[in-house]
C-alpha positions as CSV (number, residue, x, y, z in Angstrom):
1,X,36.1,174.1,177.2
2,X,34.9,176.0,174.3
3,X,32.7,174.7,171.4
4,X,33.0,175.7,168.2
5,X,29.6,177.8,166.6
6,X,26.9,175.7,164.7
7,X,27.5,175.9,160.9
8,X,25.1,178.0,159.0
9,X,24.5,176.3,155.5
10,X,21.7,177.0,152.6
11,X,20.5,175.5,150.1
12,X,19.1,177.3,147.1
13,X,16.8,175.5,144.9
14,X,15.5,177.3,141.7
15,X,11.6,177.3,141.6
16,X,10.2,175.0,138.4
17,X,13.4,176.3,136.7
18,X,13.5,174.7,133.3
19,X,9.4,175.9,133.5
20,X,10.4,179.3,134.4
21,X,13.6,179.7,131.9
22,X,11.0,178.7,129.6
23,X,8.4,181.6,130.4
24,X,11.2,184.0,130.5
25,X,11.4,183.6,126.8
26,X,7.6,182.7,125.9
27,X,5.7,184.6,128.6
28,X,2.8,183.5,127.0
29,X,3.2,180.1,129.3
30,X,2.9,181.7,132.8
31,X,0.1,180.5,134.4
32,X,-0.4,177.2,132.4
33,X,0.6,173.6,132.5
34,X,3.5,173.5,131.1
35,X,5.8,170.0,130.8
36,X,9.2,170.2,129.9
37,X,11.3,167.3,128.2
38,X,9.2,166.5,125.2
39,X,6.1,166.0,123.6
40,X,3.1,163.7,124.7
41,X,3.6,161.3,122.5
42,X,7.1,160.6,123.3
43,X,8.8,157.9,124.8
44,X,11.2,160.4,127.2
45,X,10.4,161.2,130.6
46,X,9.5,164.6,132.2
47,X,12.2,167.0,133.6
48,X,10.0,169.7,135.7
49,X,6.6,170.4,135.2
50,X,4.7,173.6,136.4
51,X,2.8,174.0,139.4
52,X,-0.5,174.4,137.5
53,X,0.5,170.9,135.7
54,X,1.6,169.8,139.1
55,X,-2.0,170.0,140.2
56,X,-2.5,167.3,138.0
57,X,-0.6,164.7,139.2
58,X,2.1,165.2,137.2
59,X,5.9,165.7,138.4
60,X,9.8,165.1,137.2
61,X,10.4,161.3,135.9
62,X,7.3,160.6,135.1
63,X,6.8,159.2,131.4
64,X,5.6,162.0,128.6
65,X,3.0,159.8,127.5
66,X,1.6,159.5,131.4
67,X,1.9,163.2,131.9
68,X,-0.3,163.6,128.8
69,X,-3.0,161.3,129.9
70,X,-3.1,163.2,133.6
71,X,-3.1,166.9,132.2
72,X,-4.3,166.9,128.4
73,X,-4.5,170.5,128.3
74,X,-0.6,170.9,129.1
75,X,1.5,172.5,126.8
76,X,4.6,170.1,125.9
77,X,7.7,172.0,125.4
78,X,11.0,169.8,124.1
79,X,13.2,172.3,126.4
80,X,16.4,174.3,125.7
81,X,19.6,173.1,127.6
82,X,21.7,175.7,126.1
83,X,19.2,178.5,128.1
84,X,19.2,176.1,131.3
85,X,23.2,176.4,131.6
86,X,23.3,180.1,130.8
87,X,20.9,180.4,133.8
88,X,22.5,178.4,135.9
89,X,25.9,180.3,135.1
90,X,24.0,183.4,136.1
91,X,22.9,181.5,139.7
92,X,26.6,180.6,140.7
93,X,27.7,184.1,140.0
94,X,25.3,185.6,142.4
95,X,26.3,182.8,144.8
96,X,29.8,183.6,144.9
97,X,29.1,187.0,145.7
98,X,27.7,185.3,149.1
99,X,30.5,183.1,150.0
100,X,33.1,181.0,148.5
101,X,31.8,177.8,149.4
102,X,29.4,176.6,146.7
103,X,28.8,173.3,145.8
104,X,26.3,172.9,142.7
105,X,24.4,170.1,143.8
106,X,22.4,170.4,139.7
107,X,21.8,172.7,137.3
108,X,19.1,174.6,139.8
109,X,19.8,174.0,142.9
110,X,22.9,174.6,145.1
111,X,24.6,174.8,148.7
112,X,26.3,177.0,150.6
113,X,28.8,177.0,153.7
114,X,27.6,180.4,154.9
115,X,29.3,180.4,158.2
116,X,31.3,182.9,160.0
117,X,29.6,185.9,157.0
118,X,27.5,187.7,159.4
119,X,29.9,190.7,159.6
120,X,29.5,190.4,155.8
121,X,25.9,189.8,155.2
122,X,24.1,189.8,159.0
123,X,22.3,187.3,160.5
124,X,21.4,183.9,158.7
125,X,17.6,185.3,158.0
126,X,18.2,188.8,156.2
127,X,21.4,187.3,154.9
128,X,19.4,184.6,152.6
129,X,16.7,187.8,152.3
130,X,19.6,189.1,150.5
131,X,20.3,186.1,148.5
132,X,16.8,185.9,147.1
133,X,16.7,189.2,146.3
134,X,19.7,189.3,144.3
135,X,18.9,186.1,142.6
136,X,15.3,187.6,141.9
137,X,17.3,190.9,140.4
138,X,20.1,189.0,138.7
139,X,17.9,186.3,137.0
140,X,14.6,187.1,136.9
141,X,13.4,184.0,138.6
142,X,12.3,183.1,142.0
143,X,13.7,180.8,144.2
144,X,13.6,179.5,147.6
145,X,16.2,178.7,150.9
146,X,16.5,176.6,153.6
147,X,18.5,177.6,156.4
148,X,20.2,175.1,159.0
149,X,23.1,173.4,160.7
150,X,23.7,171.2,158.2
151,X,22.9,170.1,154.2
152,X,20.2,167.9,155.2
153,X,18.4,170.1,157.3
154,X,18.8,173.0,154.4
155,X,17.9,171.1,151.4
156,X,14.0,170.0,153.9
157,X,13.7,173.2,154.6
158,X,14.2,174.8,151.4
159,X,11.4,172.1,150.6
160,X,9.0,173.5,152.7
161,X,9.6,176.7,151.7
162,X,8.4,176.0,148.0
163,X,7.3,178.3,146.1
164,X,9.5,181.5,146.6
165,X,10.2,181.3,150.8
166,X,12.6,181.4,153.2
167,X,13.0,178.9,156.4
168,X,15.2,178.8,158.8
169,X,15.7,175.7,161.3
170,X,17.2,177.6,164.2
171,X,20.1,175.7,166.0
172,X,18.9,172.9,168.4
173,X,15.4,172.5,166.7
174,X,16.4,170.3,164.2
175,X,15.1,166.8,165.1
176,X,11.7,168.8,166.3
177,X,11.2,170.0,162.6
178,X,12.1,166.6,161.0
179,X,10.2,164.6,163.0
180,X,6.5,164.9,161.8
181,X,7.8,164.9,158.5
182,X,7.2,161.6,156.2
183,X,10.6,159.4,155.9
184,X,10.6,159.8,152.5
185,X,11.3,163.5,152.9
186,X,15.0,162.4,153.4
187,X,17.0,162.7,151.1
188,X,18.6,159.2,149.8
189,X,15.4,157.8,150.9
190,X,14.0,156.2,148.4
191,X,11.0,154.2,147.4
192,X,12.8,150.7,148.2
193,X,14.1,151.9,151.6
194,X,10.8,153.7,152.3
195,X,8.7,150.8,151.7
196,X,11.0,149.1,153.7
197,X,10.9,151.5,156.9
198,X,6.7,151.5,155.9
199,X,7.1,147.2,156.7
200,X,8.6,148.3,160.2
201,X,6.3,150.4,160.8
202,X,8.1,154.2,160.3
203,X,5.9,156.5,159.2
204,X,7.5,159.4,160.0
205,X,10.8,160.4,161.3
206,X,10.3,161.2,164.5
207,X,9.6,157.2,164.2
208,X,12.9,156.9,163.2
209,X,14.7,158.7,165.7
210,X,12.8,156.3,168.5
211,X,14.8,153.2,167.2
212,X,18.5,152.3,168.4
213,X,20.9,153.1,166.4
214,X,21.8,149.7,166.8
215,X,18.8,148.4,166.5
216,X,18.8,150.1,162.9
217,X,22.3,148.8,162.0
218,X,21.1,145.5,162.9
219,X,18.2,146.0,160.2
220,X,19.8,148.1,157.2
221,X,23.8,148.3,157.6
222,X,25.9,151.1,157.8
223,X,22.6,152.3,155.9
224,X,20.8,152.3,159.2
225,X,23.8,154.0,160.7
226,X,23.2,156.7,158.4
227,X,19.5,156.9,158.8
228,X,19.9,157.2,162.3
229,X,21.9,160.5,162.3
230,X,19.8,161.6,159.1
231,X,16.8,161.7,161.9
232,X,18.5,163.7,164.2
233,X,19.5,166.1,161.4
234,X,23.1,165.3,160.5
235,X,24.7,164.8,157.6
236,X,25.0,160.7,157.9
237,X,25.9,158.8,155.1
238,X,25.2,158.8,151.6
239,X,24.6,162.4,149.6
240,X,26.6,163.9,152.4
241,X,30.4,162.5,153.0
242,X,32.0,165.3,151.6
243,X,31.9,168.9,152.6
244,X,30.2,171.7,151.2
245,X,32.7,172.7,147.9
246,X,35.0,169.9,148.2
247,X,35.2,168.2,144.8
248,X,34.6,164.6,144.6
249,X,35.2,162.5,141.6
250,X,32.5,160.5,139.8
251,X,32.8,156.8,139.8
252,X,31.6,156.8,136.4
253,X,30.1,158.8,132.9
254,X,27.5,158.0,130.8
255,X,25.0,159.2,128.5
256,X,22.0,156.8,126.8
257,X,19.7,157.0,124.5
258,X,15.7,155.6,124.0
259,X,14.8,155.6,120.3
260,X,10.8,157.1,120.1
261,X,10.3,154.3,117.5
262,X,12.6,150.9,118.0
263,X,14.8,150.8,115.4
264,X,17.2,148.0,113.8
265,X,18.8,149.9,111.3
266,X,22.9,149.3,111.8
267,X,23.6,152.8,110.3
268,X,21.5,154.4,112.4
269,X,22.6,152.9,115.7
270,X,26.1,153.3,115.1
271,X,25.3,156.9,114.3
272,X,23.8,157.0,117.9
273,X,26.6,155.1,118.9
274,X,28.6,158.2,117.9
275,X,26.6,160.7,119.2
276,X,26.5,159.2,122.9
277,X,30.5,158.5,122.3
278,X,30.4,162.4,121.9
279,X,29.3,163.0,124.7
280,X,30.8,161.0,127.1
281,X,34.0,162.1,125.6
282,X,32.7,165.9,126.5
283,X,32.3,164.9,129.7
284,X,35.5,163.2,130.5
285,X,37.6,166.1,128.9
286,X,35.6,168.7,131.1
287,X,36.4,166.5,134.2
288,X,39.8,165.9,132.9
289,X,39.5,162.7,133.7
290,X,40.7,159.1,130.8
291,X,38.7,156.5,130.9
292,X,40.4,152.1,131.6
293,X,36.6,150.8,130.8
294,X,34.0,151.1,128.9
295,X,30.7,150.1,129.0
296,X,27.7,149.6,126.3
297,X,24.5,148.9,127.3
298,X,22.2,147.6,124.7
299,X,17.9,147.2,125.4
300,X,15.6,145.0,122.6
301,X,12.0,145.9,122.0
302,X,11.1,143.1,124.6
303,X,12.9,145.5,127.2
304,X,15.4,142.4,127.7
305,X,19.1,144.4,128.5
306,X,22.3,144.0,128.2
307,X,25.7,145.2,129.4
308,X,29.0,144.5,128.4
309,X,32.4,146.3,129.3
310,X,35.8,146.3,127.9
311,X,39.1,147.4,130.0
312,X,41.3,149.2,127.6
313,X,45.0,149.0,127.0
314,X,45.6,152.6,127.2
315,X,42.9,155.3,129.0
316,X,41.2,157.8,126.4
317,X,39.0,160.7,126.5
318,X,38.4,160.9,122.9
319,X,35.1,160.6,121.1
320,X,36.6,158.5,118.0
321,X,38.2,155.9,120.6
322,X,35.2,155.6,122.7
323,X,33.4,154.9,119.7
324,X,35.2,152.1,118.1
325,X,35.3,150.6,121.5
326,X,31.5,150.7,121.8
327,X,30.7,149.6,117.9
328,X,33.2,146.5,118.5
329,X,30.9,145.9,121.6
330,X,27.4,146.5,120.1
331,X,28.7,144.4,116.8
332,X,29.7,141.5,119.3
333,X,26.2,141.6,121.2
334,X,23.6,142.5,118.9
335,X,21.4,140.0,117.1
336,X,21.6,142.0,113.8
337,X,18.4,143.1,112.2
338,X,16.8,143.2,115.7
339,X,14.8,146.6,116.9
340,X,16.5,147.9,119.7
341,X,14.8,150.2,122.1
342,X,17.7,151.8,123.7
343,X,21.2,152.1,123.7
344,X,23.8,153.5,126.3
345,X,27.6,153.9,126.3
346,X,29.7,154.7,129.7
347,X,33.0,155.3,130.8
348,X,34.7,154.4,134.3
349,X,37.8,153.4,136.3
350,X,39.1,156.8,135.6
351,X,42.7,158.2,135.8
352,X,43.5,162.1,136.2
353,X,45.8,163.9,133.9
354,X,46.9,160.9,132.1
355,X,48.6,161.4,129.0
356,X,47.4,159.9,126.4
357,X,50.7,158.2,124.5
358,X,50.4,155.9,121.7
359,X,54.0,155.6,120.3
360,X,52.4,154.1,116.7
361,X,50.7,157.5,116.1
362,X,51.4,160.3,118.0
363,X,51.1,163.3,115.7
364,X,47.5,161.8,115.0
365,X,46.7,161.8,118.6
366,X,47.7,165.4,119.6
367,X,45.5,166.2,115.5
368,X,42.8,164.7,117.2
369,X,43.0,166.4,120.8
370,X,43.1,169.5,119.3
371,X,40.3,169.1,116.8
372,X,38.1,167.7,120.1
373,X,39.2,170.7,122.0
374,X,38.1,173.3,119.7
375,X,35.0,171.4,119.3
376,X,34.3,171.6,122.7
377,X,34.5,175.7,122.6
378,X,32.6,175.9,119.9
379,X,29.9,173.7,122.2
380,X,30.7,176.3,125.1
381,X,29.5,178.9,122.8
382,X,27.1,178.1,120.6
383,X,25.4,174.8,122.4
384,X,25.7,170.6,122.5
385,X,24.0,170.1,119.0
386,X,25.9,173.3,117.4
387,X,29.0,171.1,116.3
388,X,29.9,166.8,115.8
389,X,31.5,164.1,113.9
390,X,29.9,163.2,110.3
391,X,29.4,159.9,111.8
392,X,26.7,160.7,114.2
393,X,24.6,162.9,112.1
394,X,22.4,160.4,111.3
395,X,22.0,158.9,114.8
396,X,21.7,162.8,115.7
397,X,18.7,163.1,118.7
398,X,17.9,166.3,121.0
399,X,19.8,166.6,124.0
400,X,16.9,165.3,127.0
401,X,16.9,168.0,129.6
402,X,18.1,166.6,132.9
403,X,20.3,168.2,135.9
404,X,23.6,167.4,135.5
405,X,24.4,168.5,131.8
406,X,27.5,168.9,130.4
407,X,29.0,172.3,131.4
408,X,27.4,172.8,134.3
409,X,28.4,176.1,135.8
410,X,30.5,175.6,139.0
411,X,32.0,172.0,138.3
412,X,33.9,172.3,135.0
413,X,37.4,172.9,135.5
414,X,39.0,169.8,136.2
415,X,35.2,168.6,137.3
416,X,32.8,165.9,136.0
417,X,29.7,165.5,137.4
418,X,28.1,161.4,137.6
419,X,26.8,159.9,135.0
420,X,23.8,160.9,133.9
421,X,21.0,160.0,131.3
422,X,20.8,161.6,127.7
């Protein structure tokens, strides 16, 4: 009885790519500690941070202000979406050169289903050699690959091979290369869960891979079902149902917005109101997706939150619906005159290719698609910020740097990626 071959799967992960899109055009920052997201004394988080500021302490998610504290030397740089997209457009070319099957996981990192190419490209080894020279040639920056039987395997490996490597986990070695490895190096392990495995004592996979699977059902769920597998090296659970390419819908979209300074000026926060409307529109109409609910989230100065949603009567994708949807929520919830620290808008319950009928005003409708639609090429071209309703001017902020943007080469085209913070 014959078996079918392993699969041979990568995963490409840009090295500090916002940090090196960033020296690209100031060269003057190689070398340095360099943050990228905003400036010290902001309240935003960090989205990469260079090796030399990694020495410091400091690393992706962390508040600006921390960061600044750890590495005071850094150099604090607000970041540039519009070159981050251009970049990544430039990674998922060269990656199609290499086979078909590419998923973008983010904006910097992606996989590939590279089996059955070695007539093409050789064996697994000089076949990512060839990746990472093309991507070196094509972009200018470096990256590194993991090579192995499945995502999970690939995306540790390409871990270890940070900065600028190559590693292969040959076929039948993968539980001996997870198991000295700490259980938070899996991915959709978490601080919660690893805390968790910590209490149990599970230290380190090859922990993990001693327990019964039943034993971890017992414990965690289907979740310890998954874990289980993930400690042998399979795909189990969680980041990995789908296969490498297939598209999977988003459960939801959102975009939010922390104010530096807490602010409880009304025009103001409906202006931000609009803006995040904007761009959850964006994103629905690059998904193709309309929206049944709508969500606002609303945070005070005392960091006490709020959420409310509204189902809606017919789905939309439009940036002026979303919005009078949201302001009829914030009006409803907010205690008026009081400084609010945050605000959030998101859209879920989604429908594909609906059409968007409204029998009271349809030639106002189709006015409006089309003025949204050539709004959104003009963003294609020329950036996020380049083009927006009057109404958000006021509540305009920078676009935060994070992985997911809007437009993110390799899932537009009846794509949307999960929601993800402003």
């Amino acid at each position: 009885m014959s078996t079918s071959p392993p699969r041979t799967i990568f995963h490409l992960d840009m090295d500090a790519f916002f940090v090196s899109v960033e020296e690209l055009f100031d060269p003057s920052l190689k070398g340095k500690p360099v943050v990228v997201g905003g400036q010290r004394d902001e309240r935003g988080v960090v989205s990469a941070a260079s090796y030399a500021a990694r020495k410091f302490g400091v690393h992706s998610a962390m508040p600006l202000r921390t960061a600044a504290k750890l590495c005071p030397q850094a150099i604090f740089v607000n970041g540039h979406p519009e070159r981050y997209r251009e970049y990544s457009a430039k990674v998922h070319e060269v990656l199609g050169h290499f086979s078909p099957l590419v998923e973008m996981a983010s904006v910097d990192e992606a996989y590939l289903d590279m089996t059955g190419t070695e007539r093409l490209h050789g064996r697994p080894l000089h076949s990512a050699h060839r990746l990472h020279d093309a991507m070196k040639s094509a972009t200018q920056l470096n990256c590194s690959i993991g090579i192995g039987t499945s995502r999970l395997v690939a995306k540790v490996s390409s871990a270890k091979a940070k900065p600028n490597g190559v590693l292969w986990v040959l076929p039948g070695e993968e539980a001996k290369f997870l198991a000295p490895l700490a259980v938070g190096d899996i991915p959709g392990v978490g601080k919660v869960m690893e805390q968790k495995l910590h209490a149990i004592g599970i230290q380190r996979v090859g922990d993990l891979a001693r327990l019964d699977d039943r034993d971890l059902e017992h414990r965690f769920g289907k979740w310890g079902l998954a874990l289980a597998g993930k400690s042998r090296g399979e795909d189990a659970g969680g980041w990995f149902d789908n296969e490498v390419g297939e598209h999977v819908d988003p459960k939801s979209i959102g975009h939010e917005h922390t104010f530096d300074e807490d602010t409880g000026d009304a025009e103001r926060l409906q202006s931000t109101l609009m803006r995040l409307s904007e761009m959850v529109g964006r994103r629905l109409r690059e998904g193709g997706y309309f929206a049944r609910t709508l969500q606002l989230k609303l945070r005070y100065q005392d960091f006490s939150t709020i959420t409310r949603a509204q189902s809606l009567e017919q789905p939309t994708q439009m940036d002026n619906q979303i919005f009078d949807h949201a302001r009829r929520l914030f009006f409803a919830n907010w205690k008026p005159g009081a400084p609010v620290r945050l605000l959030g808008v998101q859209a879920s319950n989604f429908e594909s290719g609906s059409t968007q009928l409204d029998l009271l005003e349809p030639a106002q409708n189709e006015r409006w698609q089309k003025a949204l639609a050539a709004a959104d090429h003009v963003r294609d071209k020329f950036g996020e910020a380049s083009i927006g309703l009057a109404r958000g001017m006021k509540g305009g902020f920078r676009e935060r740097t994070h992985e997911n943007p809007a437009a993110l080469p390799g899932k537009g085209g009846g794509k949307a990626s999960d929601a993800k913070k402003a």
